[in-house]
N, C-alpha and C positions, 0 to 999 in steps of 0.2 A: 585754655587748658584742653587735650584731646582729652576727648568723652571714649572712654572703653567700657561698652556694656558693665552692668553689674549681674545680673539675669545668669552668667558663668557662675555666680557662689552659689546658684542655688543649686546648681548638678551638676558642679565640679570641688568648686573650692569648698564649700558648706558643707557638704555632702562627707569628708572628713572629718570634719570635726564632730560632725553631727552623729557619727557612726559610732563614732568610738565614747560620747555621750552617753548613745543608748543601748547598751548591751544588748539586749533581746531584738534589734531591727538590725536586718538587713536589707538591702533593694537589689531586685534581681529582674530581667527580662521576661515578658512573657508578650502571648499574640491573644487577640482576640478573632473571631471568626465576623468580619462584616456582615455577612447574612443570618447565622443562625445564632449570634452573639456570644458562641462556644470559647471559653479563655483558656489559654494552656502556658503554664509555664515552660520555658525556654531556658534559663541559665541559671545556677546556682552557686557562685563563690560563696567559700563560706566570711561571714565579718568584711562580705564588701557592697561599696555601693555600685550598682550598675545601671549605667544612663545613658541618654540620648542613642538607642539604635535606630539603624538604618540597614534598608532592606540589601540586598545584591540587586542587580538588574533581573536575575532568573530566578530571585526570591529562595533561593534554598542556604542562603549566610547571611547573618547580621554582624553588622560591626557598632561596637559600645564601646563608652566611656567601663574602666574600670578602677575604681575610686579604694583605696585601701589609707589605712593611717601610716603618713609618711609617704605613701606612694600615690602616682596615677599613671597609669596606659592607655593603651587600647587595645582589643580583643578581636576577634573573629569566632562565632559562634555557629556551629550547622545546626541546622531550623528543625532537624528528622532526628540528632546523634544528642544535640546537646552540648557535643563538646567545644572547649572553648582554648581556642590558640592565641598567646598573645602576636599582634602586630607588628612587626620587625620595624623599626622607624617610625613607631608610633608611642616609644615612651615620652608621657607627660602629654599627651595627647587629649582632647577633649571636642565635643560637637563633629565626630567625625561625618561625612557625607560620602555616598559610594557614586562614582561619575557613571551617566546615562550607559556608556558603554562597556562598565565593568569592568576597564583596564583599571583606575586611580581612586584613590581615598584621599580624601582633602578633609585636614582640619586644622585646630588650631592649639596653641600650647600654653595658653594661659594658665592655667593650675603649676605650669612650669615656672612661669614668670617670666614665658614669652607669648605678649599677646601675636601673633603675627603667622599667616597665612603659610601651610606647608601642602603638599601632597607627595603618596608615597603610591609605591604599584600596589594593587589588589593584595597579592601575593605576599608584599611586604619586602624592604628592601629600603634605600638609599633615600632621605625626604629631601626634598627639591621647596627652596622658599619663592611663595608666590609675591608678597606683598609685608611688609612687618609692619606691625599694629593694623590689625584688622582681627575678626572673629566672627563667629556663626558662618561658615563656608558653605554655598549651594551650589550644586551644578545647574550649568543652559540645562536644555535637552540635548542638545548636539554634542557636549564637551567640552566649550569649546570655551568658555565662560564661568566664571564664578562670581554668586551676590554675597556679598558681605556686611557685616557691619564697622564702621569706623567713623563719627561723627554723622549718625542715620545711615539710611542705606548705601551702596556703593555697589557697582561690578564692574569687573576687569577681566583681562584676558588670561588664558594661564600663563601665559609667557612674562606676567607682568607688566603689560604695555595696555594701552587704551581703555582707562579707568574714564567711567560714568559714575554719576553724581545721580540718586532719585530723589532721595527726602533730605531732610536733615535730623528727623529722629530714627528712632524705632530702631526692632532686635529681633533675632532666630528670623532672617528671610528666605525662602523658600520658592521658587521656578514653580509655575503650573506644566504639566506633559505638553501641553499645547503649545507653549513658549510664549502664550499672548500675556502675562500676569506676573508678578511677584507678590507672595503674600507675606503679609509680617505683624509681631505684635506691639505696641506699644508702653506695656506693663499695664494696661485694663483691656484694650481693646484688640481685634482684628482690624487691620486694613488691607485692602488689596492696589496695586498700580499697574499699570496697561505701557506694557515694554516692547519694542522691537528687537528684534534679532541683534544688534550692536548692544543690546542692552541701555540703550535710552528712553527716556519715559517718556510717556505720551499722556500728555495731560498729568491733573494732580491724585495725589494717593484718594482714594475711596474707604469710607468706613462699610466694614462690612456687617459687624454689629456693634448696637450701643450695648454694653455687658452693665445689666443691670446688678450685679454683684458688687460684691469690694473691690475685687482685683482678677485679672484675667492675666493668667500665664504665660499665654502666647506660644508661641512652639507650633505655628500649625503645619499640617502636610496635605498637601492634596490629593482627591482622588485620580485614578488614572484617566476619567473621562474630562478632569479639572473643573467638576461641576460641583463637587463638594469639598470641604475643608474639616482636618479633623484636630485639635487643640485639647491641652487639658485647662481646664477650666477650677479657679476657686471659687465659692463661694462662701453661703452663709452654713457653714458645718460639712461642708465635702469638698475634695479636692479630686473630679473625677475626668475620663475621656469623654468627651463629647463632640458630635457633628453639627457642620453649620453649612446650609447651600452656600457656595461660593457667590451665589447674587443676592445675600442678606437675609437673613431671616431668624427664626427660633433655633436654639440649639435643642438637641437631641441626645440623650445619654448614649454613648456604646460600650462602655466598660467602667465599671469601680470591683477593683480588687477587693481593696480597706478602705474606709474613709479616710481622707486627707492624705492618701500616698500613691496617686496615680500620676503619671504626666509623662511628658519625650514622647508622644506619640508620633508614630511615620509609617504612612500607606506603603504596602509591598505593588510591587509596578500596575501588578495584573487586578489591584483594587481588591480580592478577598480575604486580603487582614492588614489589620495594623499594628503594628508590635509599639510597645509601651514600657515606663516603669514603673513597678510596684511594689509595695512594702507588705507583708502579711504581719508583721507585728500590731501585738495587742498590748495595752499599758495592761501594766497589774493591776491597778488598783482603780480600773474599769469591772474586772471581775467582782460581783456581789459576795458576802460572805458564806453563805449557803453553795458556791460553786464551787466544787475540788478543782483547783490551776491545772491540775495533771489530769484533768477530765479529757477527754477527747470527742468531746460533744460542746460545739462552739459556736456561739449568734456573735455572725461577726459585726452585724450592722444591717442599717436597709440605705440607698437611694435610690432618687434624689431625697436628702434632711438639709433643709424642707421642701414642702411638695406641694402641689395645688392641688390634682388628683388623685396620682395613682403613685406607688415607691414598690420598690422590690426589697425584702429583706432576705438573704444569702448565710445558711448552717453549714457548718461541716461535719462531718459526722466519720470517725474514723473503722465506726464497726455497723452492720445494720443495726436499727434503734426504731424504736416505739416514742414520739415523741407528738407532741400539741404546741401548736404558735395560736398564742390567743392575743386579742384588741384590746387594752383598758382605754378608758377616759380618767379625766382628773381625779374624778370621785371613786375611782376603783370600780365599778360599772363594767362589766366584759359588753364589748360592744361588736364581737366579730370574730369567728375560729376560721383561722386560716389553715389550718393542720391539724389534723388528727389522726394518725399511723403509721406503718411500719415504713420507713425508709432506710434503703441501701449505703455503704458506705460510701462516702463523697462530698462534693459539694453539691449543694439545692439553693434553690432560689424560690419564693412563694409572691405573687404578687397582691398588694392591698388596693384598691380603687377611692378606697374614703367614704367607702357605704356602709350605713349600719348592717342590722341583723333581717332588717326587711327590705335595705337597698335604698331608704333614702339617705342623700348626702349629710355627710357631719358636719358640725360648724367649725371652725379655725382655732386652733386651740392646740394642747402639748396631750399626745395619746404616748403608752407607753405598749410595747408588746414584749411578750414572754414565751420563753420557749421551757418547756416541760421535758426532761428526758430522764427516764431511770431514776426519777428521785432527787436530781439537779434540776436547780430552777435558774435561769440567765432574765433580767431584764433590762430594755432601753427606752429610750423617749426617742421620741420623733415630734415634727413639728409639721401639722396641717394649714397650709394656708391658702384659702377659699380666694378667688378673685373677687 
């Protein structure tokens, strides 16, 4: 039986159903700032989902997935306007990738109910099929080549001709700038493989991390120096952006918009952002009863939940406000004021380390914080866990 990823329902086909399920969620585009961690939303349909962008080569467009009930496309988005053009030859389109040199978009049309390899001009126009049954399309660096998935990894030529074989599993594979690597995920883990310029492998796939979580999403994208990889990652109560060195090691948080709605991250060429997608929906009946829904003073969450040391918890605040984020422990015990005063309208972020009131360490255990504003009181749990 050919094996065609399933990894597409979750940010193509799924993403459908899912939407029109939850009324108040949308997914929409946004960048994070590699250095100073700064997020900015980028796209806004309303009632749709939008997934898997990818940068231009000059980083000023992205191209997504644009997921509606009954419908899918593809989009072209400018990174400074916001605006968003659909793709000429790109209906039914999903996992598009932009080629190293900015002329072609390669993807694939599985949500159509054709798995199989397309690419169209930049510009949009005429789609040319590379390969039918295949999905997750990557460009070489040069062009000149595309990795795919179709019974594990694969790449071939664009012309269609001089198809290589690497793995026999794994999904969403990915070129490093270097051209030395292919990176991909397994549905828990990262691996990386050591490719020549033909695209054959050298030697066998490498783990790049054990993912001590449930489940790892995969989706990675490399940095432009190919020294780091960046994935969205689930875990035990977050599903956020996170970096990993591309030669193994701990991951690193870069972005959680919402708990359990980040992921499709991809480095823009020049390594100072990575564009992602994210959800800002909140359930209802997360709201405590003391908080007006139509408030606009909102504790969206903190990560990482759970945390060994230190979590970030992230308000919004849509007027300046007078507000306090205080520590409990189990017993109701305030063990910590993270905030107390007048903040601007926006988004904030406050960070906790896991120290009491005097700065020794806490023990492992479920603390809850609250945010005070105007007379509305928000609380959550978080979960501390000590090595």
């Amino acid at each position: 039986m050919r094996f065609i990823k399933t990894y597409t329902l979750l940010t193509c086909l799924f993403a459908t159903s899912f939407i029109s399920a939850q009324p108040f969620q949308t997914y929409d585009v946004y960048i994070v700032n590699t250095s100073s961690g700064a997020i900015s939303q980028i796209t806004s349909i309303p009632g749709a989902g939008e997934f898997n962008p990818a940068f231009s080569p000059n980083g000023k467009k992205i191209v997504h997935d644009v997921t509606l009930p009954g419908a899918q496309s593809l989009s072209i988005t400018d990174v400074n306007t916001g605006t968003s053009s659909p793709l000429t030859g790109g209906d039914g389109g999903c996992d598009a990738a932009w080629s190293p040199d900015g002329k072609w978009i390669a993807f694939d049309r599985s949500p159509d109910g054709d798995p199989s390899i397309y690419y169209v001009p930049a510009g949009g126009g005429t789609r040319t099929l590379v390969r039918a049954y295949g999905e997750d399309p990557h460009w070489s660096p040069n062009s000149q080549r595309i990795v795919f998935v179709d019974d594990g990894i694969r790449t071939i030529k664009v012309d269609g001709t001089d198809e290589t074989i690497l793995t026999e599993f794994g999904h969403t594979p990915v070129w490093s700038p270097n051209g030395k690597y292919i990176a991909f995920g397994d549905g828990q883990n990262i691996w990386k493989i050591r490719v020549n310029n033909s695209g054959d492998a050298i030697g066998a796939p490498v783990n790049v991390t054990m993912n001590p979580y449930p489940f790892h999403s995969g989706q990675p994208s490399w940095s432009n120096n190919s020294k780091t990889i960046v994935t969205s990652t689930i875990g035990l109560g977050y599903f956020d952006i996170q970096t990993i060195p591309a030669s193994g090691g701990s991951h690193t948080v870069l972005a959680d918009v919402n708990m359990n709605n980040d992921y499709d991250p991809s480095y823009s060429r020049n390594g100072r952002w990575v564009a992602f997608s994210a959800s800002e929906y909140v359930e209802e009946d997360e709201l405590i009863s003391n908080f007006d829904k139509e408030s606009t003073k909102i504790l969206e969450g903190n990560f990482p939940n759970p945390f060994t040391y230190s979590t970030n918890i992230r308000f919004q605040l849509e007027e300046s406000t007078h507000i306090q984020i205080k520590i409990y422990n189990q017993v109701g015990q305030m063990v910590k004021t993270l905030a107390n005063g007048k903040y601007p309208r926006g988004i904030h972020q406050v960070k906790w380390n896991g120290g009491g009131q005097d700065g020794v360490p806490l023990a492992s255990g479920i603390y809850f914080y609250r945010m005070d504003a105007d007379g509305i009181h928000h609380t959550k749990q978080m979960i501390l866990l000590r090595d």
